[in-house]
VOBAKOL-623299 format. One line per field, with one value per atom (N, C-alpha, C, O): residue in one letter; residue number from 0; chain; atom name; x, y, z. Coordinates in steps of 0.2 Angstrom, whole numbers. Each point is the difference from the previous one (the first is absolute). Layout:
! VOBAKOL-623299
aa = A / ...
i = NUM / ...
ch = A / ...
at = CA / ...
u = X / ...
v = Y / ...
w = Z / ...
***
This chain:
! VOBAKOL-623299
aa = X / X / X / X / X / X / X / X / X / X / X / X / X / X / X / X / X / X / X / X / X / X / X / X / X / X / X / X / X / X / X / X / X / X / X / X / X / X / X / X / X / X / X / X / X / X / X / X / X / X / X / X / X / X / X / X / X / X / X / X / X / X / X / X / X / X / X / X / X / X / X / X / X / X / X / X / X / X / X / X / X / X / X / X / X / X / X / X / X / X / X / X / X / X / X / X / X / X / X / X / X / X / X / X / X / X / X / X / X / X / X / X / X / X / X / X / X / X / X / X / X / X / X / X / X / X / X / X / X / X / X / X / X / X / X / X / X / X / X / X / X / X / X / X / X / X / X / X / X / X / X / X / X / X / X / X / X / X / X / X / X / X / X / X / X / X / X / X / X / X / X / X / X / X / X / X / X / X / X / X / X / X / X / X / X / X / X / X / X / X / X / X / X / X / X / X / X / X / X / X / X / X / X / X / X / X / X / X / X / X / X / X / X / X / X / X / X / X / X / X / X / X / X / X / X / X / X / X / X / X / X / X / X / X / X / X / X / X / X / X / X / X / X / X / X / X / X / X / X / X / X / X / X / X / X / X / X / X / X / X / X / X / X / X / X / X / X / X / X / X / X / X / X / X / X / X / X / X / X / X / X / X / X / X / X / X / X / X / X / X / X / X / X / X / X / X / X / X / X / X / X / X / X / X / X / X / X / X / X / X / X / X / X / X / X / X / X / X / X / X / X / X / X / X / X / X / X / X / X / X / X / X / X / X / X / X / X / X / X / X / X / X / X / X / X / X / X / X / X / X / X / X / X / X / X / X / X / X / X / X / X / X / X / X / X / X / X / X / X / X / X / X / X / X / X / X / X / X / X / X / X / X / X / X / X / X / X / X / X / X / X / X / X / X / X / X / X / X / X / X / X / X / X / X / X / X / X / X / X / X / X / X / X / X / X / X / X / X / X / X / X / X / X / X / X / X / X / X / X / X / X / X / X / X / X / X
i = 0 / 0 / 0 / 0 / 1 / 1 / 1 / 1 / 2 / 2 / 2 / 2 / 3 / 3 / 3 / 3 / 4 / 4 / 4 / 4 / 5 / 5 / 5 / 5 / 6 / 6 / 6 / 6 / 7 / 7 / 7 / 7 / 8 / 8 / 8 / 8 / 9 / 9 / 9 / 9 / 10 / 10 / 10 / 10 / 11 / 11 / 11 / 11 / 12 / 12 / 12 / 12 / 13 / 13 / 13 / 13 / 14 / 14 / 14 / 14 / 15 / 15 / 15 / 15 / 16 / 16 / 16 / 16 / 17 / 17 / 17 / 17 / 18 / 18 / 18 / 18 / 19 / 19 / 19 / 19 / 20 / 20 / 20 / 20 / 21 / 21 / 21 / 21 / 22 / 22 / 22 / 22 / 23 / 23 / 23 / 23 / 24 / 24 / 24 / 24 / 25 / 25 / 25 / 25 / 26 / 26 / 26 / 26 / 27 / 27 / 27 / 27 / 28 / 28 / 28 / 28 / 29 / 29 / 29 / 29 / 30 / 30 / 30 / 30 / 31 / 31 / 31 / 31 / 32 / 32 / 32 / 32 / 33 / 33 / 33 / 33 / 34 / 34 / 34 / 34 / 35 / 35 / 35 / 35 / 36 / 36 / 36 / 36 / 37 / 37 / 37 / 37 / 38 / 38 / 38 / 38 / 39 / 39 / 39 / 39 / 40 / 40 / 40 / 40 / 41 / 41 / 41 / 41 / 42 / 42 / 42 / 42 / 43 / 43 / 43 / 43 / 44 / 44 / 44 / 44 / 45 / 45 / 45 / 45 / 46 / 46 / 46 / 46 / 47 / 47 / 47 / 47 / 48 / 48 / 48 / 48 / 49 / 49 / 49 / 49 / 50 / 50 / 50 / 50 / 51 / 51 / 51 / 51 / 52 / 52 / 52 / 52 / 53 / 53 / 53 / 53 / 54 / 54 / 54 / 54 / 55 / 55 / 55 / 55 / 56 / 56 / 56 / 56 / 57 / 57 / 57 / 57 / 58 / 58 / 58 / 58 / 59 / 59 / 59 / 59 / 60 / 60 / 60 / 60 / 61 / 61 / 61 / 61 / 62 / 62 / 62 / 62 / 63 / 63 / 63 / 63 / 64 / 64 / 64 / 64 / 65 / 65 / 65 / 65 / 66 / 66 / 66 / 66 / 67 / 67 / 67 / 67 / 68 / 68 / 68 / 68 / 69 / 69 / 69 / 69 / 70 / 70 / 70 / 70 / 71 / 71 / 71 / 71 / 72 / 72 / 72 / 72 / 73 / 73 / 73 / 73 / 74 / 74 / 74 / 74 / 75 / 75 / 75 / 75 / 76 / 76 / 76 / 76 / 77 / 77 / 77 / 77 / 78 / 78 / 78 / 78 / 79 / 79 / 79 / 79 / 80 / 80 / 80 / 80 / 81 / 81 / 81 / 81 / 82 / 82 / 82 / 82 / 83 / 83 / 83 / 83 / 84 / 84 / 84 / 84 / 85 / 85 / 85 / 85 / 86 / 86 / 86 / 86 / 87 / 87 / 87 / 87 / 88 / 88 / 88 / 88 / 89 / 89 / 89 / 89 / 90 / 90 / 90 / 90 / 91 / 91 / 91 / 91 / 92 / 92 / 92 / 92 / 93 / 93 / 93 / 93 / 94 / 94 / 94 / 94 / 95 / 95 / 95 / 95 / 96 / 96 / 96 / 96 / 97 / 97 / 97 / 97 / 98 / 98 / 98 / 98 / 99 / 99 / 99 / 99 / 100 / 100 / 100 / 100 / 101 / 101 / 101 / 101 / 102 / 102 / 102 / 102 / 103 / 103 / 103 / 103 / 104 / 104 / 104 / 104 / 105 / 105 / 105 / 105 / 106 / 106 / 106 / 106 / 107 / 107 / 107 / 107 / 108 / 108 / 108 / 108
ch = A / A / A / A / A / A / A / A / A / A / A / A / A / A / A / A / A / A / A / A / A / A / A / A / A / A / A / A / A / A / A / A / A / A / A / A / A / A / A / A / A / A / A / A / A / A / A / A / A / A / A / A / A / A / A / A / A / A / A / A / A / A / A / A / A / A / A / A / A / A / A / A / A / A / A / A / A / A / A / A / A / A / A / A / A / A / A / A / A / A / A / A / A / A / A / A / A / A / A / A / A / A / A / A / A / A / A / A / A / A / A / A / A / A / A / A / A / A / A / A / A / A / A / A / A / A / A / A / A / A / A / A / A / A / A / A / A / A / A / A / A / A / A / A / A / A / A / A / A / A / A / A / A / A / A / A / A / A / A / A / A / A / A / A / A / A / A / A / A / A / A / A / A / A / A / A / A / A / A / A / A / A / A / A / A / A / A / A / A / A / A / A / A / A / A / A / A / A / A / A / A / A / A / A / A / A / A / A / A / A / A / A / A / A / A / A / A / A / A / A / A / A / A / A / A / A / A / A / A / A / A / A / A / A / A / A / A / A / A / A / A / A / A / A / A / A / A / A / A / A / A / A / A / A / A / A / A / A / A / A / A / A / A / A / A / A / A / A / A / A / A / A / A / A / A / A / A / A / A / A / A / A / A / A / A / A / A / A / A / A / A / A / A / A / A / A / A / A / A / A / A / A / A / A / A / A / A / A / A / A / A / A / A / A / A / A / A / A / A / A / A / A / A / A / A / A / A / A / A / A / A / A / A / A / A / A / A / A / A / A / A / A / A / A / A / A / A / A / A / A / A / A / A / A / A / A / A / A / A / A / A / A / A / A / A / A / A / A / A / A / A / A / A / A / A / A / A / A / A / A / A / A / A / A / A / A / A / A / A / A / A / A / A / A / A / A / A / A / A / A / A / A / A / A / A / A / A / A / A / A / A / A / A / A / A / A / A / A / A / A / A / A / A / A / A / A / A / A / A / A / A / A / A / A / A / A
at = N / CA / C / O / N / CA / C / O / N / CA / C / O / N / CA / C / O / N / CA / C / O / N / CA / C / O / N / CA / C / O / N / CA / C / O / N / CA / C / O / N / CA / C / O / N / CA / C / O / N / CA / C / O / N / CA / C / O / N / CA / C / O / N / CA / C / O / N / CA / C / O / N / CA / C / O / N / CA / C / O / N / CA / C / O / N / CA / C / O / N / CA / C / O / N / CA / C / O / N / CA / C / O / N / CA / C / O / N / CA / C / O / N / CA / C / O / N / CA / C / O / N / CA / C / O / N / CA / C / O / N / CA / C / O / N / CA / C / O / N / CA / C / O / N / CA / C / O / N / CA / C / O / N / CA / C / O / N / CA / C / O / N / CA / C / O / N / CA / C / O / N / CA / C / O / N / CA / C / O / N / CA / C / O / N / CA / C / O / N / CA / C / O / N / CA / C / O / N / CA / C / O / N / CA / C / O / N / CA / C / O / N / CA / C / O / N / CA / C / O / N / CA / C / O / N / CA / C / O / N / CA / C / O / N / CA / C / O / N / CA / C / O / N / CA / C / O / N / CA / C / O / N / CA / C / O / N / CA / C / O / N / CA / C / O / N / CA / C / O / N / CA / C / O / N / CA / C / O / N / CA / C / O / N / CA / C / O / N / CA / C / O / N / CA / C / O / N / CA / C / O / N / CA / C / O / N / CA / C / O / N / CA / C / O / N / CA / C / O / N / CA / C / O / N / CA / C / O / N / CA / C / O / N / CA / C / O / N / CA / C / O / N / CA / C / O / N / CA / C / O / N / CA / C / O / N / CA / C / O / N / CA / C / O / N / CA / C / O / N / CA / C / O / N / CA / C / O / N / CA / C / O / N / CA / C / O / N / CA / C / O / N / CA / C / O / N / CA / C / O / N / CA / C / O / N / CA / C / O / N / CA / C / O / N / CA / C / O / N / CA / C / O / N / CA / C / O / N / CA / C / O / N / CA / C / O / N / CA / C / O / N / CA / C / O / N / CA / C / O / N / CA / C / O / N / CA / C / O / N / CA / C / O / N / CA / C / O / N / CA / C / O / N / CA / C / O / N / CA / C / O / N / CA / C / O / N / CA / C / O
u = 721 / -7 / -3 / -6 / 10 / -7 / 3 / 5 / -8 / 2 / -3 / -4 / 6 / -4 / -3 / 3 / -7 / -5 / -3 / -2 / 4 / -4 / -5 / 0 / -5 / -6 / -2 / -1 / -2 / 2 / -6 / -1 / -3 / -6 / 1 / 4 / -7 / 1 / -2 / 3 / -8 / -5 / 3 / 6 / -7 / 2 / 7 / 1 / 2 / 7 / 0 / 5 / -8 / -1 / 6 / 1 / 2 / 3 / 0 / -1 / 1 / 0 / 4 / 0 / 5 / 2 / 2 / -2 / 4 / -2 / 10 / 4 / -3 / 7 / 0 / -5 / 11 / -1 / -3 / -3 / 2 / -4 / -8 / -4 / 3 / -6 / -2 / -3 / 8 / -1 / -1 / -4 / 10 / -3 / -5 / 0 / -5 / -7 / -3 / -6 / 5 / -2 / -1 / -5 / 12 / -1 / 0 / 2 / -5 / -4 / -6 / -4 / 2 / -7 / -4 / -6 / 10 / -2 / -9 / 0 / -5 / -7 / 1 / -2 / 2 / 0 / 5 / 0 / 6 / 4 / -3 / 2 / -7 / -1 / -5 / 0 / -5 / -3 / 1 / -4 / 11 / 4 / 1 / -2 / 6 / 2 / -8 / 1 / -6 / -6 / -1 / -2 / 5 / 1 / -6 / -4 / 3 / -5 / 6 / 6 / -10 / 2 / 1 / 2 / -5 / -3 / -1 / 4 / -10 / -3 / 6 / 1 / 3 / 3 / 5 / 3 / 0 / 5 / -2 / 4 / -12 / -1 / -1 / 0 / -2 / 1 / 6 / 0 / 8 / 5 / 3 / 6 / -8 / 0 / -3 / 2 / -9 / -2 / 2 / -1 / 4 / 6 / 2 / -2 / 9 / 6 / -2 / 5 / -9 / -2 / -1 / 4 / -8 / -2 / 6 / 1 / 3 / 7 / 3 / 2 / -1 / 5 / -1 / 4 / -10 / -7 / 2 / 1 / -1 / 1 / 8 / 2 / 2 / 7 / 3 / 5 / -9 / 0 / 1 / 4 / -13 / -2 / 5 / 5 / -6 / 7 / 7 / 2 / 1 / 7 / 0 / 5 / -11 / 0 / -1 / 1 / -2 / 0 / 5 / 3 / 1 / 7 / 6 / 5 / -6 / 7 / 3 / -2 / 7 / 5 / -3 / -3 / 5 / 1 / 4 / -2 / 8 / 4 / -1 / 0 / -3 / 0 / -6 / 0 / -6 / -6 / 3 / -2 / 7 / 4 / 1 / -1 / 2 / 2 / -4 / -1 / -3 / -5 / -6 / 0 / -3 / -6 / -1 / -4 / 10 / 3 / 1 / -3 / 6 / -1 / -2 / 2 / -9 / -7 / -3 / -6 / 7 / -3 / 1 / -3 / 11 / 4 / -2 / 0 / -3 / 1 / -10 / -2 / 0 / -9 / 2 / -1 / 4 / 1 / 3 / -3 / 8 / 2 / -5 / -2 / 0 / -5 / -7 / -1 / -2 / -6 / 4 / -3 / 10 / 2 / 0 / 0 / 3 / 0 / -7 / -1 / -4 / -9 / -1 / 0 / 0 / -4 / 4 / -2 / 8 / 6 / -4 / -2 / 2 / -2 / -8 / -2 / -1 / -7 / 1 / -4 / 7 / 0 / 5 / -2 / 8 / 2 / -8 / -1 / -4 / -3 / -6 / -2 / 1 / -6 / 2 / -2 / 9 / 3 / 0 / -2 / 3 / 2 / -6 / 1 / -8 / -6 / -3 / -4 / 8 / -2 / 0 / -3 / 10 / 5 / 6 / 5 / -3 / 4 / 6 / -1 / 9 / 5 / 4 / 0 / 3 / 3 / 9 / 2 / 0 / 9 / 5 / -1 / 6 / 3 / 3 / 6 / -7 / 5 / 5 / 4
v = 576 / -2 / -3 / 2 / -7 / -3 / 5 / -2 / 7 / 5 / -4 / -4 / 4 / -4 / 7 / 5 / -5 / 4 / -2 / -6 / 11 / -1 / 5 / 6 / -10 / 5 / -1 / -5 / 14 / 0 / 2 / 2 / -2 / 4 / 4 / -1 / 8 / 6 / -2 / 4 / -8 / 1 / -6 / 0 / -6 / -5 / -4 / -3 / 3 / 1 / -7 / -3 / 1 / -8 / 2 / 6 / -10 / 0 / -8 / -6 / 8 / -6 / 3 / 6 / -13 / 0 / -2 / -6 / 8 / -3 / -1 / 5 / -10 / -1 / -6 / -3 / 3 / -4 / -4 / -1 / -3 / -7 / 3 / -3 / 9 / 3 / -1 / -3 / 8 / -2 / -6 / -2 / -2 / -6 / -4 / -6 / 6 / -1 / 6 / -3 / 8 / 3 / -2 / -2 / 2 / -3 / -6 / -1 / -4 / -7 / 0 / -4 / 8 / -1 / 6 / 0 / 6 / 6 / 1 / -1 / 2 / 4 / -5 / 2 / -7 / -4 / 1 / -4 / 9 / 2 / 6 / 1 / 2 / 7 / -3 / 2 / -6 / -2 / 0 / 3 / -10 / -1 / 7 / 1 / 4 / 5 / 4 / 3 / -5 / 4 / 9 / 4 / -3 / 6 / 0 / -5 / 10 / 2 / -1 / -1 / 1 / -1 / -6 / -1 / -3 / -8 / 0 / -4 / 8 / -1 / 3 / -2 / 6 / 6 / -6 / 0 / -6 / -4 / -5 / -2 / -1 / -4 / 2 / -3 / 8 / 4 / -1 / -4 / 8 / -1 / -7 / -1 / -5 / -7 / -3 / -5 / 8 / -4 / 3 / -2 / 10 / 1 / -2 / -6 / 6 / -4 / -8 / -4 / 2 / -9 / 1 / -3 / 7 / 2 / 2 / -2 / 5 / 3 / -6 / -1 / -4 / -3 / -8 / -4 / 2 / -2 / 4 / -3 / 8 / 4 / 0 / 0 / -1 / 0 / -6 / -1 / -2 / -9 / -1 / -2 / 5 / -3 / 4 / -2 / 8 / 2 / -2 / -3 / 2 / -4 / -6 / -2 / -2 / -7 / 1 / -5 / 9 / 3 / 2 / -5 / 10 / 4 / -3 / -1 / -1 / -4 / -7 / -5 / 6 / -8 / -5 / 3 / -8 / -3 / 2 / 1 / 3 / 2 / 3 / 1 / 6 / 5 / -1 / 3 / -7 / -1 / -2 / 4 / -8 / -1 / 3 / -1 / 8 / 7 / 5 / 3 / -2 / 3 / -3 / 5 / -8 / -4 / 2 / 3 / -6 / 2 / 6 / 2 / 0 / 10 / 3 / 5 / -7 / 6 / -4 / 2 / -6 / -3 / 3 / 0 / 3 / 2 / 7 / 2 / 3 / 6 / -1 / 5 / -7 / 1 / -2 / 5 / -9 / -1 / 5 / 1 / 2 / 7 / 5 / 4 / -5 / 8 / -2 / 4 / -10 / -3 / 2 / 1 / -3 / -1 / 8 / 1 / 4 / 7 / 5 / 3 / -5 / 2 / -3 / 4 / -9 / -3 / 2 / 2 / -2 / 6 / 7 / 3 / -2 / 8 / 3 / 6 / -11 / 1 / -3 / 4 / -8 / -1 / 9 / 4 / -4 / 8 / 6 / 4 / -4 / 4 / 0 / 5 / -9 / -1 / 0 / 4 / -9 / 4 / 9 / 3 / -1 / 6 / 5 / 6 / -9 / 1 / 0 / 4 / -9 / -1 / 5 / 1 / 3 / 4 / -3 / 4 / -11 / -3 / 4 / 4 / -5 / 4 / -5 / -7 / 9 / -2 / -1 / 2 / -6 / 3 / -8 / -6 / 9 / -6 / -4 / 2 / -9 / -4 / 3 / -3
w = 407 / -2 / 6 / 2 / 2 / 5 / 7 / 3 / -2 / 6 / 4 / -2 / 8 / 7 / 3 / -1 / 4 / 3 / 10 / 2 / 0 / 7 / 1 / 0 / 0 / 3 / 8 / 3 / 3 / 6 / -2 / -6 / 11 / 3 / 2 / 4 / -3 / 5 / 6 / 4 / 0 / 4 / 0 / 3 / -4 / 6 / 0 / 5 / -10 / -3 / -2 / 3 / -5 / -5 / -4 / 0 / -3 / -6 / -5 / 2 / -7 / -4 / -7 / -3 / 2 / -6 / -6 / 0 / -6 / -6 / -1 / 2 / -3 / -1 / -9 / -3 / 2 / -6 / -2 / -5 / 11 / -1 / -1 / -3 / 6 / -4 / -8 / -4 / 5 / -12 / -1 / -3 / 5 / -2 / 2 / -3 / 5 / 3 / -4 / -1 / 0 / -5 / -6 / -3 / 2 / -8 / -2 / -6 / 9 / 0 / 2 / -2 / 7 / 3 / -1 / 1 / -4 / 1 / 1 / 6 / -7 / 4 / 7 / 6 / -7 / 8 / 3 / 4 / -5 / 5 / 3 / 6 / -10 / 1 / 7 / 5 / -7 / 5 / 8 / 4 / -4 / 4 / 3 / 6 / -9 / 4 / 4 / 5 / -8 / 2 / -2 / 3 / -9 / -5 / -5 / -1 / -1 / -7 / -4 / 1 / -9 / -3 / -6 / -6 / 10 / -2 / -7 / -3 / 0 / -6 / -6 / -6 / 8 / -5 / -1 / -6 / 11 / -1 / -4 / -3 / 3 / -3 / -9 / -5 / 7 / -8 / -4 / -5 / 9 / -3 / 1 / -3 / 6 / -2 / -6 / -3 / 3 / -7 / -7 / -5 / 7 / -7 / 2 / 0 / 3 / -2 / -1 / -3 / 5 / -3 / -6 / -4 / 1 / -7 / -3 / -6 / 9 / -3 / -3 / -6 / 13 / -3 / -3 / 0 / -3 / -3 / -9 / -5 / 6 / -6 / -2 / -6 / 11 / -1 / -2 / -4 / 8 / -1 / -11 / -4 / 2 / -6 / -4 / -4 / 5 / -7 / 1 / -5 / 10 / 1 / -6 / -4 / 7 / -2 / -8 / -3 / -1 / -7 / 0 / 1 / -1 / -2 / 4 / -4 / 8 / 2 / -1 / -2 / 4 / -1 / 7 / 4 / -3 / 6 / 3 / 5 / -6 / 4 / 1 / 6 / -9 / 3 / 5 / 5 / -6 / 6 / 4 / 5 / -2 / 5 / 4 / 6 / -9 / 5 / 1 / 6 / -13 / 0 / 5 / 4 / -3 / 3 / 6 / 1 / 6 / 3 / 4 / 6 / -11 / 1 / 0 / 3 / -7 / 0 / 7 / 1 / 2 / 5 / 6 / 5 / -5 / 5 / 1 / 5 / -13 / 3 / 1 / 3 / -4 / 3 / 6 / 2 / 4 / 3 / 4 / 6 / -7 / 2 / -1 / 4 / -10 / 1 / 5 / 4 / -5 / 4 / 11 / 4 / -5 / 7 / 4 / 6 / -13 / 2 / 3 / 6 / -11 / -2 / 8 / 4 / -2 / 6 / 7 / 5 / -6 / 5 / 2 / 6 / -11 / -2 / 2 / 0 / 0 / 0 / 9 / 4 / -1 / 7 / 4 / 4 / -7 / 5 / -2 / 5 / -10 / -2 / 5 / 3 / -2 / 6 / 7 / 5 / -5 / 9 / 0 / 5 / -9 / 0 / -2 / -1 / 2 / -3 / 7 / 1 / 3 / 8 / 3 / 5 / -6 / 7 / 0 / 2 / -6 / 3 / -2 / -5 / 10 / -3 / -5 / 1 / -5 / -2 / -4 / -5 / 10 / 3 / -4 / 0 / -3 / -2 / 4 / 2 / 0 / 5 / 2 / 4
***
């Protein structure tokens, strides 16, 4: 799931990389990562940020009604981990979508 990506330029042979610590800066910071990278895509991330806030907002209140303490333990956690995964995949995804919207090539490490 976290593929690393090198992106080359045809024309001036710039390259830049997305390596794991990408995702993980994605999926904490995700639309101001897309920034950083200087990519489109900005708005479509802050969309799928304010689902998955609302998601897990939404996931928070029903837990806290049908579950044990124990099971919130594990559950709470976990739905935090996979908006985090899917928020870090969407802002990855949307950075190779515009290099490759440039020209840029795109070759794995």
């Amino acid at each position: 799931m976290l593929r690393p990506y090198r992106f080359e330029h045809p024309n001036t042979e710039a390259m830049e990389l997305v390596t794991r610590r990408s995702y993980l800066a994605a999926a904490f910071f995700g639309p101001a990562y897309i920034l950083y990278r200087k990519t489109s895509g900005f708005w479509p991330s802050v969309l799928v940020t304010i689902a998955l806030t609302a998601g897990i907002a939404g996931f928070w209140a029903v837990s806290l009604t049908f579950l044990s303490n124990r099971m919130l333990l594990i559950a709470l956690p976990a739905g935090v981990v996979v908006a985090l995964m899917i928020q870090s995949s969407f802002v990855i995804q949307q950075v190779r979508r515009s290099f490759r919207r440039r020209g840029w090539l795109v070759r794995a490490p």
